[in-house]
Backbone as numpy.savetxt, mean C-alpha at the origin, in Angstrom:
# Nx Ny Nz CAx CAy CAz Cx Cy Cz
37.48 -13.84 8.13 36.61 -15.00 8.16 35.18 -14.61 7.79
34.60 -15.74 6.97 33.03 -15.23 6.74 32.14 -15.87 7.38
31.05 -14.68 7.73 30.00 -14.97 8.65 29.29 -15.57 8.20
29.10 -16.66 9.06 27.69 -18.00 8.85 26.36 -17.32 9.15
25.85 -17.70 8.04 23.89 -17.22 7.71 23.57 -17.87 8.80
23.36 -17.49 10.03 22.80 -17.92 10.91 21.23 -18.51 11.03
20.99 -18.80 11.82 19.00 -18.95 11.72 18.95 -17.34 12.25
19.10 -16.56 13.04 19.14 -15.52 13.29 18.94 -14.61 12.36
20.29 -14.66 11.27 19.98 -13.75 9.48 19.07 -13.78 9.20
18.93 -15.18 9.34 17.73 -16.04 7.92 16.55 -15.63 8.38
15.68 -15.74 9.59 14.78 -15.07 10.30 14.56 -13.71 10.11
15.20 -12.75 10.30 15.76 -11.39 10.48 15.19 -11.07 9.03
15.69 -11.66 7.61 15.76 -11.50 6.03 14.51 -11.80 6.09
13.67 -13.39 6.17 12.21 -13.46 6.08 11.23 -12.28 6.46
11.70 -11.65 7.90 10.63 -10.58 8.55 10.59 -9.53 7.77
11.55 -9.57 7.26 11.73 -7.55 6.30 11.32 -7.84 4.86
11.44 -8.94 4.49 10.58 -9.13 3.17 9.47 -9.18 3.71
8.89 -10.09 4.30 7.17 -10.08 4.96 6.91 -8.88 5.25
7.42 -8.17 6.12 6.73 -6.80 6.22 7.07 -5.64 5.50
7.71 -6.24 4.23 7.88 -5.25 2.59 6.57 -5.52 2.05
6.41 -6.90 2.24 4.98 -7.56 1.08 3.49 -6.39 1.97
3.71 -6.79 2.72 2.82 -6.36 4.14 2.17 -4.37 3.34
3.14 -4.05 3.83 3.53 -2.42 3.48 2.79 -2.42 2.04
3.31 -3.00 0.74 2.99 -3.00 -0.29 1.41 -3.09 -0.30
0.90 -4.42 0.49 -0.60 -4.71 -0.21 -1.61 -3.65 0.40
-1.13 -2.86 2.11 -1.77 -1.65 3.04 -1.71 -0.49 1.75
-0.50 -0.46 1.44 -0.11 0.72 0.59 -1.07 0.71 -0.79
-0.78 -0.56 -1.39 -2.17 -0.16 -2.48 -3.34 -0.01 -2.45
-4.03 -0.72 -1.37 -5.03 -0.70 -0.82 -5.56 0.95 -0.65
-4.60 1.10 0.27 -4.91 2.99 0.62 -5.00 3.73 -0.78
-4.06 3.38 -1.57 -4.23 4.19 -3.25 -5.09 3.71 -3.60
-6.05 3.18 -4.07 -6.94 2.58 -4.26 -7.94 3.58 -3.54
-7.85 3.15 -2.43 -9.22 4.13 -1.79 -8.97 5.32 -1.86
-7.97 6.13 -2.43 -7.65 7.64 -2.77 -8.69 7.93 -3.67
-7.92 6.61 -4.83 -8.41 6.98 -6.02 -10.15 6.94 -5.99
-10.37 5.76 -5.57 -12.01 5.91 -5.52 -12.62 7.14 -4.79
-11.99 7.67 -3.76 -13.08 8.89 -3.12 -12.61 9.53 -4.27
-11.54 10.18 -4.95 -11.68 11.31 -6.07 -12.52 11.11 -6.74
-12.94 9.75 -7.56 -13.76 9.45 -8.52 -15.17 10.35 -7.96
-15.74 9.43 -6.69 -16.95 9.98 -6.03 -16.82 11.71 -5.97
-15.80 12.28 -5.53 -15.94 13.54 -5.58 -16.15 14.44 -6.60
-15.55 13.82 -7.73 -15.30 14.56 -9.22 -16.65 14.67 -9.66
-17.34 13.34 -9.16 -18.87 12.95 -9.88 -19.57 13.54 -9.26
-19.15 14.10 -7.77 -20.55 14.92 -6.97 -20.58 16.48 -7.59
-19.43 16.96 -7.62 -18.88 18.38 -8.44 -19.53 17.93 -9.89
-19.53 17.16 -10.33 -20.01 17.23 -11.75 -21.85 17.44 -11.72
-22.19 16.43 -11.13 -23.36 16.40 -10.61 -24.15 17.98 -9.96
-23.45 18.45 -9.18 -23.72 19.79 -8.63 -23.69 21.24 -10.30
-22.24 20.92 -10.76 -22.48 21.85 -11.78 -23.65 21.51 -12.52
-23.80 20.27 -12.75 -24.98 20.09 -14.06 -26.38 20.59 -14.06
-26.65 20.21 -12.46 -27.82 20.81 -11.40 -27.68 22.39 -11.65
-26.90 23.00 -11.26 -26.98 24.67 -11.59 -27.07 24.61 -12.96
């Protein structure tokens, strides 16, 4: 016999996509701010060699 999509499933399926989307936008966010401190760092090292 096949199991009825309960409201239970259906609930259950909404939360784990939402907190896929969730994960995703934290997650780029954080790459994002990786990428920008390297930028700042590359430019302070550049900055420092140019100075010597």
């Amino acid at each position: 016999m096949k199991k009825r999509a309960t409201i239970n499933n259906r609930s259950r399926v909404a939360n784990t996509s939402r907190r896929r989307q969730l994960l995703k936008r934290v997650h780029s966010k954080v790459i994002s701010r990786r990428q920008q401190y390297q930028m700042t760092e590359l430019a302070q090292e550049w900055a420092s060699a140019i100075a010597n």
